[in-house]
OpenMM code with the backbone's topology and positions (N, CA, C; nanometers):
from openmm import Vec3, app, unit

residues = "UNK UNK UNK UNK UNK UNK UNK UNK UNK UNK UNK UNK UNK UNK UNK UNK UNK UNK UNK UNK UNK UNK UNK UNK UNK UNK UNK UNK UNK UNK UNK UNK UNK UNK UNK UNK UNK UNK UNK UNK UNK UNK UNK UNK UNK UNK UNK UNK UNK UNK UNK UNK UNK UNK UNK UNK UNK UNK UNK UNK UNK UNK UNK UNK UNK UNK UNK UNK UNK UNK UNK UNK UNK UNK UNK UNK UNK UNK UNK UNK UNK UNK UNK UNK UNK UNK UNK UNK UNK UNK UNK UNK UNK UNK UNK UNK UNK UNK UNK UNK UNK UNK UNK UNK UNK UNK UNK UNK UNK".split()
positions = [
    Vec3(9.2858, 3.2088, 20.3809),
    Vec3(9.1426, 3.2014, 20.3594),
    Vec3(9.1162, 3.1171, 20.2346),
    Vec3(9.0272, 3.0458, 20.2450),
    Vec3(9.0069, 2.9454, 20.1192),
    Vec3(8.8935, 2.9987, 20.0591),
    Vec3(8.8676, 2.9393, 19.9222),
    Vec3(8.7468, 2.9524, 19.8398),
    Vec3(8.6694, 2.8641, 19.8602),
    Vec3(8.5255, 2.9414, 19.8730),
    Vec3(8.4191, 2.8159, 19.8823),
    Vec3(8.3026, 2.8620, 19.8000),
    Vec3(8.2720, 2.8096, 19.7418),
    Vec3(8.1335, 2.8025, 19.7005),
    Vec3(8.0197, 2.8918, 19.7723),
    Vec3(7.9167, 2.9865, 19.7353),
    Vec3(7.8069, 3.0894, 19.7827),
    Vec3(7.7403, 3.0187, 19.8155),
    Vec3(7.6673, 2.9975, 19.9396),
    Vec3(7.5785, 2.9993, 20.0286),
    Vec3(7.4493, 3.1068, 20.0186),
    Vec3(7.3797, 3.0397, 20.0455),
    Vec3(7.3099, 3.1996, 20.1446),
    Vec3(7.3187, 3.1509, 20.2958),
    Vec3(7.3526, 3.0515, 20.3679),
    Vec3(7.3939, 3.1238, 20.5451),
    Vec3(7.4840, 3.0259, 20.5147),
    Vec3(7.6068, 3.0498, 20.6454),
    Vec3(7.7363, 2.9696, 20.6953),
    Vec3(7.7110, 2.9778, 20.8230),
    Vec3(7.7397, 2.8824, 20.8622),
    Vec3(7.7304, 2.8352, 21.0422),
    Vec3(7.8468, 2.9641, 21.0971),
    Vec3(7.8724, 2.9618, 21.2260),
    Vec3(7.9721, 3.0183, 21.2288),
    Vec3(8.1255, 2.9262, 21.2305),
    Vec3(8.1050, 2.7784, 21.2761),
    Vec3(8.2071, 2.6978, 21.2085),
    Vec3(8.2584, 2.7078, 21.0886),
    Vec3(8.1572, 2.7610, 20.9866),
    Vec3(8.2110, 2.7608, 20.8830),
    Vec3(8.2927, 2.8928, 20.8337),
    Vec3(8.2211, 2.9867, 20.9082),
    Vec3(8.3287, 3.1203, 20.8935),
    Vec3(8.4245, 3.1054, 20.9546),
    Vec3(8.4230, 3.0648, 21.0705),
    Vec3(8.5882, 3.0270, 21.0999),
    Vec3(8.6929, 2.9511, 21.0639),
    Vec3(8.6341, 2.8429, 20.9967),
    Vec3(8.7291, 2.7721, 20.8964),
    Vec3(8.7467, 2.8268, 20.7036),
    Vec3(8.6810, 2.9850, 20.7328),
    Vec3(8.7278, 2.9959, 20.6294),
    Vec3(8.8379, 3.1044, 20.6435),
    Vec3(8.8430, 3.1301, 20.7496),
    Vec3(8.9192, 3.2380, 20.7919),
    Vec3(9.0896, 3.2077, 20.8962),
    Vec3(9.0196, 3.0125, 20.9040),
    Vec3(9.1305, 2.9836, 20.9616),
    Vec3(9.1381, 3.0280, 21.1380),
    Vec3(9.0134, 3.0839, 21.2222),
    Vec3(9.0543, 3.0899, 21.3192),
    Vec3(8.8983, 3.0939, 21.3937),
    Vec3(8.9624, 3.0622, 21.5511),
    Vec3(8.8523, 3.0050, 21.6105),
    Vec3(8.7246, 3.0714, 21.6225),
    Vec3(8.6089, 2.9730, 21.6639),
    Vec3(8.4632, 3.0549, 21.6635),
    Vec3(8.4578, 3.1887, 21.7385),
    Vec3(8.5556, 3.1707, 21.8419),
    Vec3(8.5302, 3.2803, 21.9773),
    Vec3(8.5637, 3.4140, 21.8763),
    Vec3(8.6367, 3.4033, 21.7617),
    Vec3(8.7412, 3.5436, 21.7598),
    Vec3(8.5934, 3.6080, 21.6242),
    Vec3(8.5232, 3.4913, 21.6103),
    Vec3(8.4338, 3.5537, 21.4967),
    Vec3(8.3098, 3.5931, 21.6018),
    Vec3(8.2457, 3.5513, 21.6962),
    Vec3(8.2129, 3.5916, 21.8288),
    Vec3(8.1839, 3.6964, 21.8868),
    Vec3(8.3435, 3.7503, 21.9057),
    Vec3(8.4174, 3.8402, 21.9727),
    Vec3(8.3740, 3.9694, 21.8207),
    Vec3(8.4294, 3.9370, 21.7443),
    Vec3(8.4257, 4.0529, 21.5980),
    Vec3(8.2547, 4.0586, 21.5641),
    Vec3(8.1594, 3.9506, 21.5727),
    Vec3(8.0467, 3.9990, 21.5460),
    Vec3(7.9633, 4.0835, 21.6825),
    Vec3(8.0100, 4.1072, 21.8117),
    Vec3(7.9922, 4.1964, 21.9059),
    Vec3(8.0497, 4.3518, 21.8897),
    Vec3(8.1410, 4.3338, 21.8507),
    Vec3(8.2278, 4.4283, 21.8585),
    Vec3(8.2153, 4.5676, 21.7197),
    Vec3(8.1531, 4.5041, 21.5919),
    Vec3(8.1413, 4.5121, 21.4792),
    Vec3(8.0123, 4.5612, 21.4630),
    Vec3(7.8803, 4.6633, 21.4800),
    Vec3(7.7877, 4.6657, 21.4668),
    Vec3(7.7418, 4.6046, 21.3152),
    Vec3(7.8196, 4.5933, 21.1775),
    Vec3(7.7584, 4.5813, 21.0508),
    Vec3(7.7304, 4.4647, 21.0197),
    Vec3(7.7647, 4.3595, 21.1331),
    Vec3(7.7545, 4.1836, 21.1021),
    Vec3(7.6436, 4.1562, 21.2237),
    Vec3(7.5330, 4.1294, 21.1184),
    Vec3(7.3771, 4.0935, 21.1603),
    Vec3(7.3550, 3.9213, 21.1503),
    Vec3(7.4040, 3.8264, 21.1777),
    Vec3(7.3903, 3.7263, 21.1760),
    Vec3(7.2269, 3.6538, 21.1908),
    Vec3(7.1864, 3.5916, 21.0969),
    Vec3(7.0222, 3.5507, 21.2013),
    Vec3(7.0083, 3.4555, 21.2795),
    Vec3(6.9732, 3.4347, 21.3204),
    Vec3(6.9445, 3.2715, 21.4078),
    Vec3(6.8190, 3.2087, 21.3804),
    Vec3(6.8674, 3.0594, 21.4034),
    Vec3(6.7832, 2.9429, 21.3365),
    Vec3(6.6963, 2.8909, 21.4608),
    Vec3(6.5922, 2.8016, 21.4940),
    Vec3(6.4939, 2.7777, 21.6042),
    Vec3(6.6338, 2.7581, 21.7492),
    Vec3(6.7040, 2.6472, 21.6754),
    Vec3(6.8295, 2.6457, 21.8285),
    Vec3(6.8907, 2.7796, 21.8671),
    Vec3(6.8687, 2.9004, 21.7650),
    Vec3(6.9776, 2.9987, 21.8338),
    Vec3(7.1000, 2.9895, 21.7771),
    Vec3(7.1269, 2.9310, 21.7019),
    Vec3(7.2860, 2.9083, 21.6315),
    Vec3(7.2605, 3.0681, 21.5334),
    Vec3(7.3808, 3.1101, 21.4972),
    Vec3(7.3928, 3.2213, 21.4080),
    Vec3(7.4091, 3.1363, 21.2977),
    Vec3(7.3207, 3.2101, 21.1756),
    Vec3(7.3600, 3.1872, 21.0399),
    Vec3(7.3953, 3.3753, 20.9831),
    Vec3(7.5420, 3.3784, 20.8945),
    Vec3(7.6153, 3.4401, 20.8683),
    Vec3(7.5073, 3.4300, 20.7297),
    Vec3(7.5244, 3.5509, 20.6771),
    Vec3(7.4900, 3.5388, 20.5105),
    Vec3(7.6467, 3.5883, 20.4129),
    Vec3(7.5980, 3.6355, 20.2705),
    Vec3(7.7155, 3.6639, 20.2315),
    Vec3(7.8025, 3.8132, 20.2730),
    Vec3(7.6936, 3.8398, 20.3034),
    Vec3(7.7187, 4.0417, 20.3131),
    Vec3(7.7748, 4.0419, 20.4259),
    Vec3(7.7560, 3.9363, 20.5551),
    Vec3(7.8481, 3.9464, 20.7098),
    Vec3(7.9796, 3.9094, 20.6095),
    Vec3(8.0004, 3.7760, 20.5043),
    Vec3(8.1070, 3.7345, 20.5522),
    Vec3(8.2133, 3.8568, 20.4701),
    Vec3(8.1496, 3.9543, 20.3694),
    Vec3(8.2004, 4.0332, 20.2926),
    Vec3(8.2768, 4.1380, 20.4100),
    Vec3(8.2249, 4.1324, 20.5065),
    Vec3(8.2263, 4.2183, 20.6449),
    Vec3(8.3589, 4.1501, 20.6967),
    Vec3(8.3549, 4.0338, 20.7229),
    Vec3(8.4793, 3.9867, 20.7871),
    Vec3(8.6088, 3.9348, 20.7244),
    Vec3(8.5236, 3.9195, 20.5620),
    Vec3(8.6884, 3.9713, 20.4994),
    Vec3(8.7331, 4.0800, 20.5246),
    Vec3(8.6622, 4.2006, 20.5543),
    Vec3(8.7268, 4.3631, 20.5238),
    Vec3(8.8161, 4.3748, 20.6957),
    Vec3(8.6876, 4.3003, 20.7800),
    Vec3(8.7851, 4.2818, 20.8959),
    Vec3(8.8828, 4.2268, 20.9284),
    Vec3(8.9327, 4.0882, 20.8711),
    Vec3(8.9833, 4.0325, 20.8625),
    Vec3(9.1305, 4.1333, 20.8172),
    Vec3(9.1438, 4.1385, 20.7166),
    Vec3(9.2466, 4.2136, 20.6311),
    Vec3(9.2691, 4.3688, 20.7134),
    Vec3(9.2040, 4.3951, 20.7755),
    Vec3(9.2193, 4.5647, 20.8179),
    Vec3(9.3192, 4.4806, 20.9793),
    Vec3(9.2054, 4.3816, 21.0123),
    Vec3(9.3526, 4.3686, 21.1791),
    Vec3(9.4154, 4.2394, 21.1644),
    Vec3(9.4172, 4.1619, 21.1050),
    Vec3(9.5127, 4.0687, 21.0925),
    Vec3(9.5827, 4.0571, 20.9698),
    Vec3(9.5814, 4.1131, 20.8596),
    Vec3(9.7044, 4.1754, 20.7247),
    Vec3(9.7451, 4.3009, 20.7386),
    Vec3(9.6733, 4.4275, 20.8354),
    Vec3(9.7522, 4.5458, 20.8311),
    Vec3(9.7295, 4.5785, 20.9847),
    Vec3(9.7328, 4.4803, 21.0597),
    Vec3(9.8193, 4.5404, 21.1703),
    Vec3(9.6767, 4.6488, 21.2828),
    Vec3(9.5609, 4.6584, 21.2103),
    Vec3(9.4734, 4.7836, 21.2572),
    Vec3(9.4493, 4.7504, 21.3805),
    Vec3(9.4489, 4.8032, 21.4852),
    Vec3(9.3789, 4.8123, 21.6650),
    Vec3(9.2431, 4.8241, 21.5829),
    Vec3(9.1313, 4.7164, 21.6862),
    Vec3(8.9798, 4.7382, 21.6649),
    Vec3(8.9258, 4.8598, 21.6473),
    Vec3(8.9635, 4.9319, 21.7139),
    Vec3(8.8833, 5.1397, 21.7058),
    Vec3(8.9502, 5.1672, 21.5212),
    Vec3(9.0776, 5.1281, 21.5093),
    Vec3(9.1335, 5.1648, 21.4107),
    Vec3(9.0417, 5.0952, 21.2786),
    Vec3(9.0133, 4.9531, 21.2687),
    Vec3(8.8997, 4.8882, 21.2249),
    Vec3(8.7769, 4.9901, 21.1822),
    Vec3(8.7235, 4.9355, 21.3415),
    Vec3(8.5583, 5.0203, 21.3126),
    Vec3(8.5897, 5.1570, 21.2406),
    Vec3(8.6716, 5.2823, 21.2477),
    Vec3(8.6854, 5.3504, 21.1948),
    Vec3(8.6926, 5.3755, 21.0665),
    Vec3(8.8064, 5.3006, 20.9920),
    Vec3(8.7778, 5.2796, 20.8248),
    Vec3(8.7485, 5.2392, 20.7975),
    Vec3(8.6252, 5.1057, 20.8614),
    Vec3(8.4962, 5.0683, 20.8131),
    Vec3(8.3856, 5.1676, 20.7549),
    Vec3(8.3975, 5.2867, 20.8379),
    Vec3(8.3071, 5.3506, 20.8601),
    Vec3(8.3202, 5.4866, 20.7599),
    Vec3(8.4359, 5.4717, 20.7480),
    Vec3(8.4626, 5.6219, 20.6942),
    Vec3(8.4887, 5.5580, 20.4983),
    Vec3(8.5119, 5.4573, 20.4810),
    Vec3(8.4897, 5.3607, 20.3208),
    Vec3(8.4068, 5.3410, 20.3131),
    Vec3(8.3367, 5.3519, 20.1899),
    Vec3(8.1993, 5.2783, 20.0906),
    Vec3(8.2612, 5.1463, 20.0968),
    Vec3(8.1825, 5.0475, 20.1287),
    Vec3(8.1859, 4.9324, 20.1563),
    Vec3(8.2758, 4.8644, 19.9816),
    Vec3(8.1952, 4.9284, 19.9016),
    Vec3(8.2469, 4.8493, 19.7912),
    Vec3(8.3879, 4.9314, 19.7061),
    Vec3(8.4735, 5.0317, 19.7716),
    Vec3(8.5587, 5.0529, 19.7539),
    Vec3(8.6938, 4.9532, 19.8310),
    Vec3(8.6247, 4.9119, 19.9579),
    Vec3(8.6630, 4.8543, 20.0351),
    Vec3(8.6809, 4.6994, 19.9960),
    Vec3(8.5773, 4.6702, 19.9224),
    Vec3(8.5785, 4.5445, 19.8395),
    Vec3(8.6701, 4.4887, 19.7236),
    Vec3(8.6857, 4.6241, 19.6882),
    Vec3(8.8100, 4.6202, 19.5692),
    Vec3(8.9179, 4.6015, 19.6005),
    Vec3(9.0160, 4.6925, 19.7445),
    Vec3(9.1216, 4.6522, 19.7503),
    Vec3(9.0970, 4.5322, 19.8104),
    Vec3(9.0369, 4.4406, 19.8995),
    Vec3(9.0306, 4.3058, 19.8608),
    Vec3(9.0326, 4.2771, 19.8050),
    Vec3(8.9758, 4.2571, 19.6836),
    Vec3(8.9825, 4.1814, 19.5856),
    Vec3(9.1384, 4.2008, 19.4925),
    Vec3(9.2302, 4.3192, 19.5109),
    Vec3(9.3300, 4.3618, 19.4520),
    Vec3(9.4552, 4.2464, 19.6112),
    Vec3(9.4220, 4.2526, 19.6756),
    Vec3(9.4991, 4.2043, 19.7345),
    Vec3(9.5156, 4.0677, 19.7495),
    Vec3(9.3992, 4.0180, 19.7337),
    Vec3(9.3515, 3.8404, 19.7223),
    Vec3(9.4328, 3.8372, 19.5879),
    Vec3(9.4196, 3.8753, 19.4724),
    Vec3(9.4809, 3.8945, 19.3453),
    Vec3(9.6343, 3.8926, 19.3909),
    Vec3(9.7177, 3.9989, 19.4039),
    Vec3(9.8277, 3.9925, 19.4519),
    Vec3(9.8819, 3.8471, 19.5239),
    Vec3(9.8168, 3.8008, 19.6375),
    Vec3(9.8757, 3.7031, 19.7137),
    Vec3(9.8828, 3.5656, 19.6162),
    Vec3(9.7566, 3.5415, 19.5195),
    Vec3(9.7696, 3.4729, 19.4473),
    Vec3(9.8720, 3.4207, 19.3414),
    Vec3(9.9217, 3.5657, 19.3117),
    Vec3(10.0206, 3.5918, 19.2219),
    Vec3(10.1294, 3.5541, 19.2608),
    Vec3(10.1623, 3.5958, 19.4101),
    Vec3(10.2548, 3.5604, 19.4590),
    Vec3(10.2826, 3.4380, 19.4722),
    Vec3(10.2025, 3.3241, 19.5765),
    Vec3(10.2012, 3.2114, 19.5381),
    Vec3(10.2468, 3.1337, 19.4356),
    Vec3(10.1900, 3.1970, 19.3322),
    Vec3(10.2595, 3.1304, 19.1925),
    Vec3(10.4011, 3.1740, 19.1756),
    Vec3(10.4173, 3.2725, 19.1805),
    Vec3(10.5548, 3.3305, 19.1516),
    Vec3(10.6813, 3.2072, 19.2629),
    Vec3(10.6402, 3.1992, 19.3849),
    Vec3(10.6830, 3.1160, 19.4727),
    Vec3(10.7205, 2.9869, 19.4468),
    Vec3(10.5838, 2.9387, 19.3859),
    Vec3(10.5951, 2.7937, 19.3160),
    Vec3(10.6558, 2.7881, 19.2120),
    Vec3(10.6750, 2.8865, 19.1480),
    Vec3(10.7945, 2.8759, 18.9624),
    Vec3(10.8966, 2.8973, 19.0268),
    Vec3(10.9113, 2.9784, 19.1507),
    Vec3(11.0683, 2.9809, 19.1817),
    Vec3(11.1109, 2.8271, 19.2386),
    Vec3(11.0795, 2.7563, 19.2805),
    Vec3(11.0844, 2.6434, 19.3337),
    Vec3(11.1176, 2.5147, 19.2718),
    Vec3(11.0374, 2.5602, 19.1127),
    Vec3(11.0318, 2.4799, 19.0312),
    Vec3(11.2160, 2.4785, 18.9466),
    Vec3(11.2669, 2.5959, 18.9264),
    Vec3(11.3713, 2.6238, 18.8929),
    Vec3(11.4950, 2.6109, 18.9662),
] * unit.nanometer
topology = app.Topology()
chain = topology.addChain("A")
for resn in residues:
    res = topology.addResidue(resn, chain)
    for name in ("N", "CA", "C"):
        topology.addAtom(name, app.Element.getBySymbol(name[0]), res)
């Protein structure tokens, strides 16, 4: 997942390239997901704000970094305060970072 700069809306192209995977699977997760309210613009295109995409990091990380079945998802969506939920993101984005570096000094040596 890359860093980008705050918005207030992202296409859904753009959530998927920040997430690295195709429109259908963000699609598929904003059906499936009651907490991602996307609005739409006169064409009907979804605009994402920040609070969906805060949503599909948590999704993101619950079934594609730990493995969760969707029921397993919606569930500790539901049963976490959103912004406890935010933290170990943010503890884990931290971590991978770290790692990275650690990777690149080993490399360097």
């Amino acid at each position: 997942m890359e860093e980008q700069p705050k918005k207030l809306f992202y296409t859904i192209g753009e959530v998927a390239a920040l997430f690295n995977v195709n429109t259908s699977l963000i699609r598929f997760w904003e059906r499936e997901f009651e907490v991602i309210h996307p609005q739409r613009n006169r064409k009907g295109n979804r605009l994402f704000t920040q609070r969906d995409l805060d949503y599909f990091h948590q999704i993101y990380h619950l079934v594609k970094e730990q493995g969760h079945t969707l029921q397993g998802a919606k569930e500790k969506l539901k049963r976490q305060p959103v912004e406890s939920q935010e933290a170990r993101l943010a503890v884990a984005e931290n971590l991978r970072k770290i790692k990275s570096l650690l990777l690149e000094l080993k490399e360097l040596c």
